[in-house]
C-alpha positions, -999 to +999 in steps of 0.1 A: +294+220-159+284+215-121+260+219-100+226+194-092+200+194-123+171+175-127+152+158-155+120+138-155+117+100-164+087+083-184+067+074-152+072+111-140+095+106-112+121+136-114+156+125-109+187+149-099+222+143-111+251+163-118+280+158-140+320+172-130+350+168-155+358+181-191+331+179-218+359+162-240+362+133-217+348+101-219+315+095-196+315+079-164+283+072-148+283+064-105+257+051-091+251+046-057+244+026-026+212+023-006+205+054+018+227+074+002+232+102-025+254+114-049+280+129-029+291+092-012+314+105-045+325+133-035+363+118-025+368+105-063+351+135-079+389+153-080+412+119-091+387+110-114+376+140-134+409+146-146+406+115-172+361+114-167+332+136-174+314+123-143+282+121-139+262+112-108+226+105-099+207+103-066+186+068-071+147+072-072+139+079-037+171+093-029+186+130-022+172+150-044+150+126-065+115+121-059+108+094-037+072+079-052+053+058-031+053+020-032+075-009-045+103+002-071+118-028-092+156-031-110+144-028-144+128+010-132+158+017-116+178+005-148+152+024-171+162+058-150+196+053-159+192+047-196+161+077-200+190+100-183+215+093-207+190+098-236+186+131-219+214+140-219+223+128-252+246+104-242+248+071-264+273+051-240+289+057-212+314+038-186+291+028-155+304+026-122+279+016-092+284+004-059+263-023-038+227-013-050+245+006-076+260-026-086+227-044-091+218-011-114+250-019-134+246-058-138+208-048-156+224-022-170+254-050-183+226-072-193+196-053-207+210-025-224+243-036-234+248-006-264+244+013-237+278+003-215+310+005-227+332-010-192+314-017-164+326-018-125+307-033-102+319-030-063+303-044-032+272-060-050+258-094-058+236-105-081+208-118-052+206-113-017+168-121-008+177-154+002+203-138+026+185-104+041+151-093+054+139-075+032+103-077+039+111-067+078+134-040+066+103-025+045+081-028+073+109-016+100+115+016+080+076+026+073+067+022+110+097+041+126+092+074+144+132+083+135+159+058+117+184+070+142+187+032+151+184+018+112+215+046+103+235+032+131+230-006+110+240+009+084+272+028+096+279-010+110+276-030+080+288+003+056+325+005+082+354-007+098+355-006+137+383+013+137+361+044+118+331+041+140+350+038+175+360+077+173+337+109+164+345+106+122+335+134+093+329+104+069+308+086+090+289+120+104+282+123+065+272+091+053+248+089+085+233+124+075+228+103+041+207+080+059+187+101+081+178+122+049+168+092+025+127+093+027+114+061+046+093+054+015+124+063-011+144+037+011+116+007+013+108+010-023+145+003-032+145-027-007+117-041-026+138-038-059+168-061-043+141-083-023+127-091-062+155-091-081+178-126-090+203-119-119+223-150-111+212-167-145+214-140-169+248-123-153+268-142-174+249-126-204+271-094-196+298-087-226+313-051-221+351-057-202+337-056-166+362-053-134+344-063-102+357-049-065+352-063-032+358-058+001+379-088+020+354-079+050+323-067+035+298-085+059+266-077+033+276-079+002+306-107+009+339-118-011+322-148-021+295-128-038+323-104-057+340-138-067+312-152-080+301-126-105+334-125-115+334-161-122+302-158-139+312-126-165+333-136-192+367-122-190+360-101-158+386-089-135+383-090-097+401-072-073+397-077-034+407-049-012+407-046+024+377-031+036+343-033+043+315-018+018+321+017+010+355+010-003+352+044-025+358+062+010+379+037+032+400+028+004+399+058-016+430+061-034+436+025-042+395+024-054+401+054-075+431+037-090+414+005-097+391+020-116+416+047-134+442+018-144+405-005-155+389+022-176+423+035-194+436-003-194+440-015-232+412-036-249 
């Protein structure tokens, strides 16, 4: 089964996802960073749908999700996730997300624990409003005439130098991701990480959890991977070289972190 579907949530918000792999397989849910969609997964989609039935999800406000106006908060964007299983008659499911992603999959870890069987969580931390602007960032993105300049931030903080000093097809992509994410889908998600603060409830999270990071992740840093890991009972970390979108700049050794995790005995 491929190909982008949609179903509707209890507050009416109609959320696309598609799922890639065998029926057979177990089910591994990707969620994804801020200003983007689901094909920031389009790299793992081939190593890992020959073990997963994938399924991805553009975030409320995202691709091809409705983008409803004002502030959207964790547990909604946690609630998506969960009414999209029921859906699709899913009772658990391995989740994988990646910096807001992340934050999705601590709630996720925490509030609906029957829900998760392993959980990754790369490039995330459990609070960052103490660290980033949120409240400028909602007002920057409401009041621009284009986000030419707010995708070039991100391509900074998102890549390594090396990727962004030459014309580059990943970076052309993921800046297309950008420039497509709705100004109000975008905000309302930067309100959901300005309110959220899982620090004293992360250690709450029981499924077998791995945790990624990115030795130069300038947003969400090493000390923020290493400190969920420390908080998680049992949790793995594993620091890679790179920045934030480690699925992409490190794709093969992301994709076998998470294989080697996910098939890894109990």
């Amino acid at each position: 089964m491929s190909g982008d579907r949609h179903f509707t949530t209890g507050d009416g918000c109609r959320i696309a996802y598609r799922i890639d792999g065998p029926d057979d397989r177990p089910v591994l849910a990707l969620s994804n960073s801020i200003a983007t969609d689901l094909h920031m997964w389009d790299r793992s989609v081939p190593a890992l749908s020959r073990s997963f039935r994938l399924l991805r999800y553009d975030t409320r406000g995202h691709g091809g999700s409705d983008a409803p106006v004002g502030a959207y908060s964790m547990d909604r964007l946690g609630r998506d996730v969960v009414e999209l299983l029921d859906a699709l008659g899913i009772d658990r499911a391995h989740f994988l997300g990646l910096s807001l992603g992340g934050f999705i999959g601590q709630w996720l870890g925490i509030f609906a624990p029957e829900r998760i069987d392993r959980l990754i969580l790369s490039n995330t931390a459990s609070y960052l409003a103490s660290e980033l602007p949120f409240d400028d960032q909602i007002r920057a993105v409401l009041a621009a005439s284009n986000v030419d300049g707010i995708a070039e931030g991100f391509m900074r903080n998102w890549f390594p130098a090396t990727m962004l000093a030459a014309p580059n097809e990943i970076v052309d992509e993921f800046r297309g991701m950008v420039l497509t994410t709705p100004p109000r889908g975008l905000a309302g998600c930067y309100a959901a990480l300005r309110d959220v603060d899982l620090r004293r409830v992360v250690s709450l999270i029981a499924a077998p959890t791995l945790v990624i990071g990115g030795d130069s992740d300038t947003v969400t840093r090493a000390s923020h991977s290493e400190a969920i890991a420390a908080a998680i009972p049992d949790a793995r970390l594993v620091l890679l070289p790179g920045v934030h979108i480690l699925n992409v700049e490190q794709a093969d050794r992301f994709n076998d972190v998470v294989s080697n995790f996910l098939r890894s005995a109990p």
